[in-house]
ChimeraX commands (.cxc) that place a marker at each C-alpha (Angstrom):
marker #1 position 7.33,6.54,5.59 radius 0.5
marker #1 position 10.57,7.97,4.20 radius 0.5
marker #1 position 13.74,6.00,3.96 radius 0.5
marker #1 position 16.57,6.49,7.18 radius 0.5
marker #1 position 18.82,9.59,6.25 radius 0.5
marker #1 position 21.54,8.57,3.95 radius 0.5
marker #1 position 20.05,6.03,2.41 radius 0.5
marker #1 position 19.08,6.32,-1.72 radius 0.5
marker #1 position 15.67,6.16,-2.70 radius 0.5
marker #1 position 14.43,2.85,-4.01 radius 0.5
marker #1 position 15.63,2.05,-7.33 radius 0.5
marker #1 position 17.22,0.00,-10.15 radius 0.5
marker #1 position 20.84,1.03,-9.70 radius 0.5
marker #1 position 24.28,0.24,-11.40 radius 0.5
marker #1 position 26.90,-2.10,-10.55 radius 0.5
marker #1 position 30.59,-2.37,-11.16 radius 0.5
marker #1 position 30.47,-5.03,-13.31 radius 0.5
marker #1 position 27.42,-3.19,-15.78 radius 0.5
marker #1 position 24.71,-4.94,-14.00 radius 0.5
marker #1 position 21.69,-3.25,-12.14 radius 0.5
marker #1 position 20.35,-4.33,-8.81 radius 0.5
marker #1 position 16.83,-3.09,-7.02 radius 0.5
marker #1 position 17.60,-1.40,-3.82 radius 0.5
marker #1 position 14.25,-1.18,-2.43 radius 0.5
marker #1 position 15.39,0.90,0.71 radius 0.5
marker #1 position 16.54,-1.23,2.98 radius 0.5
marker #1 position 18.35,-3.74,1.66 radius 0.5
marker #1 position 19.64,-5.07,-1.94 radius 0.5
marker #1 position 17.57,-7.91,-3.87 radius 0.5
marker #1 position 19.39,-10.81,-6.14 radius 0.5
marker #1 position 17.96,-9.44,-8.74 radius 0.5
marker #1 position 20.24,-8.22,-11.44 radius 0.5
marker #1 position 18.69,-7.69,-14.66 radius 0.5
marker #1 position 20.70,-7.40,-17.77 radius 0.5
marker #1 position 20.83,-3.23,-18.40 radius 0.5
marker #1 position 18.92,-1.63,-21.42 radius 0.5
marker #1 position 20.64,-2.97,-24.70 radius 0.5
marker #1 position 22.81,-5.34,-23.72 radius 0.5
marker #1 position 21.22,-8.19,-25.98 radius 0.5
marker #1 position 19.32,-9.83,-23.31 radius 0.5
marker #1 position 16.89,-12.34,-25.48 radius 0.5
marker #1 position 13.76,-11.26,-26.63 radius 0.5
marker #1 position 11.15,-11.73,-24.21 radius 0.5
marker #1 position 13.41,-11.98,-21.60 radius 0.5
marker #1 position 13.51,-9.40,-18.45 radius 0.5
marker #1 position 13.58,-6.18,-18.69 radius 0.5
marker #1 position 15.45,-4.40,-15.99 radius 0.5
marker #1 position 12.24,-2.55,-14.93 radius 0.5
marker #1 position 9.55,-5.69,-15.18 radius 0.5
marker #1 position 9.91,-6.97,-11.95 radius 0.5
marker #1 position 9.51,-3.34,-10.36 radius 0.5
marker #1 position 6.52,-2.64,-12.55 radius 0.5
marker #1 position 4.80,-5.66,-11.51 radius 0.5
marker #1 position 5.43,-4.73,-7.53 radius 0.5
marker #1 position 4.57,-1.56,-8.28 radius 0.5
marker #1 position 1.04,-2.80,-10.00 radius 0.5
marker #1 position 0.54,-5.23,-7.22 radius 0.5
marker #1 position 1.39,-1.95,-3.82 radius 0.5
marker #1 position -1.39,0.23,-6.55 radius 0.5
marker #1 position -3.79,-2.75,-6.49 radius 0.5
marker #1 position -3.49,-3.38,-2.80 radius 0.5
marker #1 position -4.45,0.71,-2.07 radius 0.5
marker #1 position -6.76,1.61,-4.67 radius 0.5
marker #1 position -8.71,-2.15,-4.80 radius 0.5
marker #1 position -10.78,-1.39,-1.66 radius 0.5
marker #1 position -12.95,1.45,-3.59 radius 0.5
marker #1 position -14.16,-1.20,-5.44 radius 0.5
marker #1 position -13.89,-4.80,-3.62 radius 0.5
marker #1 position -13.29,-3.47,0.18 radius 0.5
marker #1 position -10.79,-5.15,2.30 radius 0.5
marker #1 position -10.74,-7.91,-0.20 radius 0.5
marker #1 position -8.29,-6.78,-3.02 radius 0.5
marker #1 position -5.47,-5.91,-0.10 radius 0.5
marker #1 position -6.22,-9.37,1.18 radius 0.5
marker #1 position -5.28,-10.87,-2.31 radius 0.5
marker #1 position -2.41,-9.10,-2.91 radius 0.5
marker #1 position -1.32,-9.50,0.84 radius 0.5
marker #1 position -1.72,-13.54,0.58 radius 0.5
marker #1 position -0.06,-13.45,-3.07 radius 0.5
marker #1 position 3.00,-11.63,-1.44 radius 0.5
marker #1 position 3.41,-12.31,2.14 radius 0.5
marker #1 position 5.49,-15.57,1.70 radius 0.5
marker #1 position 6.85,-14.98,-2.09 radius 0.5
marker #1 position 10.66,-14.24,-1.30 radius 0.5
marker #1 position 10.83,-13.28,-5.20 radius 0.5
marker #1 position 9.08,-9.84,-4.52 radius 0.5
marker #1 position 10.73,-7.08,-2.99 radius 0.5
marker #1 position 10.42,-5.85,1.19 radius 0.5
marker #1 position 8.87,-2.84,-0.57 radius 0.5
marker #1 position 5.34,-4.07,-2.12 radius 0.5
marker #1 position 4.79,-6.43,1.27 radius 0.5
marker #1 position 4.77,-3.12,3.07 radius 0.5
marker #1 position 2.67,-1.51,0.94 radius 0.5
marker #1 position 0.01,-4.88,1.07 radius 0.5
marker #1 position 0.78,-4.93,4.76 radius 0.5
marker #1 position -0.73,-1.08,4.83 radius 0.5
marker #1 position -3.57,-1.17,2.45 radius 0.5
marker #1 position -4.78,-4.42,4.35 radius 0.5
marker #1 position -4.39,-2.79,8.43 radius 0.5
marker #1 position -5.97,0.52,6.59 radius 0.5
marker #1 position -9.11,-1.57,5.94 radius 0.5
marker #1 position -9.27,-3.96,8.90 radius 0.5
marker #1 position -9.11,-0.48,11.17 radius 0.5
marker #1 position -11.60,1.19,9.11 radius 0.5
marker #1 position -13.44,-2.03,9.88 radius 0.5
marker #1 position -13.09,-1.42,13.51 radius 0.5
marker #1 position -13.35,1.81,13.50 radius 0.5
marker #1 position -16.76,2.17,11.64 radius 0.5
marker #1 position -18.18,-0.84,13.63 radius 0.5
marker #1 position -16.78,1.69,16.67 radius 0.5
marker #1 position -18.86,4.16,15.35 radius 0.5
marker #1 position -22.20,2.83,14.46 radius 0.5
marker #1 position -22.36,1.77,17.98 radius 0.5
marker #1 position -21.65,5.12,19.21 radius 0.5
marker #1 position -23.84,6.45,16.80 radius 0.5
marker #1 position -26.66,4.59,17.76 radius 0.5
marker #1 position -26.84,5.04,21.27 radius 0.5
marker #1 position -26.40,8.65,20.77 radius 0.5
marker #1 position -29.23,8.58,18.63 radius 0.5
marker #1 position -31.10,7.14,20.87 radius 0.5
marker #1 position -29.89,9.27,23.85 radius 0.5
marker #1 position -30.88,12.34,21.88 radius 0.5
marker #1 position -34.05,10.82,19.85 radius 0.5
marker #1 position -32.74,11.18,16.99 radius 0.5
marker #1 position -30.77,14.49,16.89 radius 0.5
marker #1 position -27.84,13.16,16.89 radius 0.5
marker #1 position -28.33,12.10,12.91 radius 0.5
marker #1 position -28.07,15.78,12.44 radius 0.5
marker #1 position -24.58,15.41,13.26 radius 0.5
marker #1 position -23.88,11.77,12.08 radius 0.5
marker #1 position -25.04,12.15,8.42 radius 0.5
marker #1 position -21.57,14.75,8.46 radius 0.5
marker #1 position -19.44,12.62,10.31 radius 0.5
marker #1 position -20.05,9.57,7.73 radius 0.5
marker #1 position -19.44,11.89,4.78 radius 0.5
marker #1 position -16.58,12.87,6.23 radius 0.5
marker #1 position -14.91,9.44,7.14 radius 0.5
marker #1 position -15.63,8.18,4.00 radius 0.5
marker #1 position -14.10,11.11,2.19 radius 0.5
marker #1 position -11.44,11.05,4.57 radius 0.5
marker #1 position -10.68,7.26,3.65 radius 0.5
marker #1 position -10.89,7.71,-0.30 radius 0.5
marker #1 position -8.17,10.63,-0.04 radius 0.5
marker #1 position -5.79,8.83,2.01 radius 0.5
marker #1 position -6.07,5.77,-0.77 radius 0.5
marker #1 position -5.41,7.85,-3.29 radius 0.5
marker #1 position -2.29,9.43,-1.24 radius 0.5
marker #1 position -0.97,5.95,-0.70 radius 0.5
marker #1 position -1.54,5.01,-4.51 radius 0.5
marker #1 position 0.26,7.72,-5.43 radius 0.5
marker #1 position 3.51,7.13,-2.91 radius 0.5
marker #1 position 2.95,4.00,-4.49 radius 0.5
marker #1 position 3.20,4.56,-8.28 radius 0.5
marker #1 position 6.07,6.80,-7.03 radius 0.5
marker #1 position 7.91,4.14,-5.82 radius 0.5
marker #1 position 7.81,5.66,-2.44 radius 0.5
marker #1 position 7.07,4.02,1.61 radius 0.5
marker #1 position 3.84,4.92,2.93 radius 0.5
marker #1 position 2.46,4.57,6.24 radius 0.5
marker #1 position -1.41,5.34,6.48 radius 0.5
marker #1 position -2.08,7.63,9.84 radius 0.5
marker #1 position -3.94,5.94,12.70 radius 0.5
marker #1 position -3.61,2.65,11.33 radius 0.5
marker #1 position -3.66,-0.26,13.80 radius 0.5
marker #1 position -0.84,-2.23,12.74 radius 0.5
marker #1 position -2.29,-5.83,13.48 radius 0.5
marker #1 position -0.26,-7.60,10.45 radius 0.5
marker #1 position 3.52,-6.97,11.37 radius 0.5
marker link #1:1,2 radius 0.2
marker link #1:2,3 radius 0.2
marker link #1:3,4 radius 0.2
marker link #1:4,5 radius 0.2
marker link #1:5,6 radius 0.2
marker link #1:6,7 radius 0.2
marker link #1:7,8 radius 0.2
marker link #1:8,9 radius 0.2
marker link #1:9,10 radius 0.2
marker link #1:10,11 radius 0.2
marker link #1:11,12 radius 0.2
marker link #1:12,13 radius 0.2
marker link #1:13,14 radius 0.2
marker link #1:14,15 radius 0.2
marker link #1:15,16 radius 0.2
marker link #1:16,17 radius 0.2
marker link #1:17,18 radius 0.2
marker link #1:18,19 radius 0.2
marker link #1:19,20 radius 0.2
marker link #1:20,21 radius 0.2
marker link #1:21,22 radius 0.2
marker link #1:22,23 radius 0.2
marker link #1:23,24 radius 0.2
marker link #1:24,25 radius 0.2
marker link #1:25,26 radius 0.2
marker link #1:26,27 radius 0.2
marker link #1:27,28 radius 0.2
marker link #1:28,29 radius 0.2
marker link #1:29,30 radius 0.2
marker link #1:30,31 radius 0.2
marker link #1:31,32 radius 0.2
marker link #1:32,33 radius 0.2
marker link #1:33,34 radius 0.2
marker link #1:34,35 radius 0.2
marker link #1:35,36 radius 0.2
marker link #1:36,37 radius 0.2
marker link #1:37,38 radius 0.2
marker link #1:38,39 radius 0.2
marker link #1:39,40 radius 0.2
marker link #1:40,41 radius 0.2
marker link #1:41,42 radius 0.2
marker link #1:42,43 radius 0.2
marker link #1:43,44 radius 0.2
marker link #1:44,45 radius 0.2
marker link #1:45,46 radius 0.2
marker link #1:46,47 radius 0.2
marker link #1:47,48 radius 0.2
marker link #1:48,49 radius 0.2
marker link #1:49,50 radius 0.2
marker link #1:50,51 radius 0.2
marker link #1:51,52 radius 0.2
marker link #1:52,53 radius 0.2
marker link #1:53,54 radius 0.2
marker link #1:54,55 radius 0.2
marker link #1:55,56 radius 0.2
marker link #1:56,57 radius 0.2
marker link #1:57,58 radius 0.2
marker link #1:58,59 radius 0.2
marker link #1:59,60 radius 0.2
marker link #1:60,61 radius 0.2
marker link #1:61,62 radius 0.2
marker link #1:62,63 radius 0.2
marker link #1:63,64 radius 0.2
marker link #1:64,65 radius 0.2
marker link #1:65,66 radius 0.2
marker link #1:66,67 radius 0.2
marker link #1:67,68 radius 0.2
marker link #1:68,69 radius 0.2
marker link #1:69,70 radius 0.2
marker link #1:70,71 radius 0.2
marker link #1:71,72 radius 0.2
marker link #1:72,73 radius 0.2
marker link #1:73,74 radius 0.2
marker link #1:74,75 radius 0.2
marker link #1:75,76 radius 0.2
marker link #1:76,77 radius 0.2
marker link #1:77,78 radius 0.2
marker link #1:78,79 radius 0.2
marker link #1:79,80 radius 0.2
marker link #1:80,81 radius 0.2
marker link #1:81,82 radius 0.2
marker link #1:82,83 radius 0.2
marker link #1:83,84 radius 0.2
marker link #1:84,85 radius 0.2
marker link #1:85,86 radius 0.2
marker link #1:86,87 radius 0.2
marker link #1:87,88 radius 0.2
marker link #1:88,89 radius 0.2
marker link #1:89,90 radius 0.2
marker link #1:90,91 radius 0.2
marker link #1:91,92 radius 0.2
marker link #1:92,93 radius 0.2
marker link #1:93,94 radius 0.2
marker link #1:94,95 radius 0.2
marker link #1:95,96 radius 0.2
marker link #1:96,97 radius 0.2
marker link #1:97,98 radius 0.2
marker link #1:98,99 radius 0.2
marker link #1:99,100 radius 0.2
marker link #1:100,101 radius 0.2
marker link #1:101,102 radius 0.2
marker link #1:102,103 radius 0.2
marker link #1:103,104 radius 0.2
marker link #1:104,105 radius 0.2
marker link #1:105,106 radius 0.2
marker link #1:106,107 radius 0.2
marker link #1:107,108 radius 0.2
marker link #1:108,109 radius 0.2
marker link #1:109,110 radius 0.2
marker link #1:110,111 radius 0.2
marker link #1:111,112 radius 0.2
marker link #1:112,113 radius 0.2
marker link #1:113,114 radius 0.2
marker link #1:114,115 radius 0.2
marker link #1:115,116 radius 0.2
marker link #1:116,117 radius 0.2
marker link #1:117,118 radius 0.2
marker link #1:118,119 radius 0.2
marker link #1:119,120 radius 0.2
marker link #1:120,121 radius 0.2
marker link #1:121,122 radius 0.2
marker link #1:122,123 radius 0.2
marker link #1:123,124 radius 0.2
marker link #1:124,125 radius 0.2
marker link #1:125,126 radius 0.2
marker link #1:126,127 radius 0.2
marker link #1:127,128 radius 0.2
marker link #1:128,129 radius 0.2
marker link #1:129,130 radius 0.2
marker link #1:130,131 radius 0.2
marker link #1:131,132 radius 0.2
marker link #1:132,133 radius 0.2
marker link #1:133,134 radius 0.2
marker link #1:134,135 radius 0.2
marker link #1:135,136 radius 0.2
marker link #1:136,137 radius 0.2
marker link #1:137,138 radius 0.2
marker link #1:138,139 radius 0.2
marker link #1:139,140 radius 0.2
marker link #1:140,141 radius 0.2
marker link #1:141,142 radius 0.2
marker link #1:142,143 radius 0.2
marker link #1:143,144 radius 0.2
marker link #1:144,145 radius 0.2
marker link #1:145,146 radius 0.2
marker link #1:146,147 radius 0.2
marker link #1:147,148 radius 0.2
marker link #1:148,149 radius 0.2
marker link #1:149,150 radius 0.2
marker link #1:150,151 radius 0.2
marker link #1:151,152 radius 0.2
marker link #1:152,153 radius 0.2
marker link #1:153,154 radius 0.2
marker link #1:154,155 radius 0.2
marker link #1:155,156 radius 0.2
marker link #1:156,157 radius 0.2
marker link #1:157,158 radius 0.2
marker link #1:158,159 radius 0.2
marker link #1:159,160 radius 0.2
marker link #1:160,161 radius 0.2
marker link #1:161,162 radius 0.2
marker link #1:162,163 radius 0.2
marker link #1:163,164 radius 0.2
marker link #1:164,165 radius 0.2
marker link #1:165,166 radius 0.2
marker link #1:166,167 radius 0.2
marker link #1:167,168 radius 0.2
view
């Protein structure tokens, strides 16, 4: 998903007044940082920290399922649904990674069914045919997490293709 023409990229951008605020492409958050240098106490925010840590969390939510399945978008989705401190931005990207996995969910159950009675129908050629279809949606589904990880690190709106969008 690409932002409405006219509209700047998300980003940490300047104010009047020497402050920065996060436009994350819809709308402005309260967040105004201190820019770089101006004296801001040690350990205190960084005008980048709270973007980073968005932008860890959106990464987490696409590229957790290779490892823990629908379970790490869960996480990060019930971490950030309610949390008015994070931005529009990385509750999208949760929202995605977690309707990716509950439609792969559906659509594999889909399939096994399907398989199976075809397999059954054809005693047992069908496998001939399923073995490549499984390769395939499972390649399919790594390369499309590792597109939306990368919109992601880039800071970028993502929409996964032929997603069922059952969180809104």
């Amino acid at each position: 998903m690409t932002n409405p023409p006219g509209t700047p990229a998300p980003g940490w951008y300047p104010t009047p007044d020497g402050t920065q605020h996060w436009w994350d492409g819809t709308q402005w958050t309260a967040s105004a940082p201190p820019p770089p240098g101006s004296g801001s106490p040690p350990g205190g925010p960084v005008p980048n920290q709270q973007f980073q840590q968005e932008k860890t969390l959106a990464i987490l939510a696409h590229i957790g399922p290779v490892v823990a399945g629908f379970i790490a978008p869960l996480i990060v989705w019930i971490v950030v649904k309610d949390d008015q401190t994070k931005s529009a931005w990385v509750r999208h990207h949760a929202r995605e990674a977690l309707n990716f996995q509950l439609s792969l969910m559906i659509y594999g159950a889909v399939f096994a069914i399907v398989g199976f009675v075809l397999t059954i129908i054809t005693l047992g050629l069908f496998i001939l045919v399923l073995f490549p279809l499984i390769f395939f949606f499972v390649f399919g589904t790594l390369i499309m997490s590792i597109i939306a990880t990368v919109k992601a690190n880039r800071g970028e709106w993502y929409q996964y293709p032929a997603t069922i969008r059952l969180l809104t």
